[in-house]
N, C-alpha and C positions, 0 to 999 in steps of 0.2 A: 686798706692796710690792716693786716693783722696782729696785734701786739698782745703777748701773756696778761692773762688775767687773771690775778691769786683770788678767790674767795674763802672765806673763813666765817663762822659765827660769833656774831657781834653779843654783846649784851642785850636783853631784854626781846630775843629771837628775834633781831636784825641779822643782817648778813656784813659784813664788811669787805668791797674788794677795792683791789689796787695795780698799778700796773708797774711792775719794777724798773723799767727803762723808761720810766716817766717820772721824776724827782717830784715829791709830796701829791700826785696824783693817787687820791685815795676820795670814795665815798661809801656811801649806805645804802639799803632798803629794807623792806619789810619781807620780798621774797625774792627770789635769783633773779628772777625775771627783772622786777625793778630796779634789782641790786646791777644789772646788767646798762638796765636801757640810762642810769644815772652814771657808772663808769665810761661810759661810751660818752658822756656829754660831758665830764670830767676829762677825758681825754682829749676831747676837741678844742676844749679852753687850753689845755698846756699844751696843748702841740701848736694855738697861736698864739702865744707869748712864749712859745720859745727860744725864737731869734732875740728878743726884746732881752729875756734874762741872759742867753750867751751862751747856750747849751746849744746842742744838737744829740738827735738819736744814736745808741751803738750803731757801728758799720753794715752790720748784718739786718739793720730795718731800716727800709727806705719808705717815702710818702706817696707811694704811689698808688 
């Protein structure tokens, strides 16, 4: 599955990303690269507790 990924620069040359169809799915790194392989694993926690808090994805992205 593909889902947007915002990157921006963090304080103290972190990176910060997040994925906007994913509610407080947000982390860090030191370069994209990290900033990457840690939102990927940020996304994997809240896409399993998602049934758990009562969300689901917009229409337009599905889990496959």
């Amino acid at each position: 599955m593909k889902l947007p990924v915002v990157i921006t620069p963090g304080e103290n040359g972190f990176f910060v990303a997040e994925i906007p169809v994913l509610p407080g799915c947000i982390s860090q790194g030191r370069t994209k690269k990290e900033t990457l392989a840690n939102i990927k694993e940020a996304a994997d926690l809240c896409l399993e507790s998602m049934n758990e808090e009562g969300w689901t994805l917009p229409k337009e992205y599905t889990l496959d």
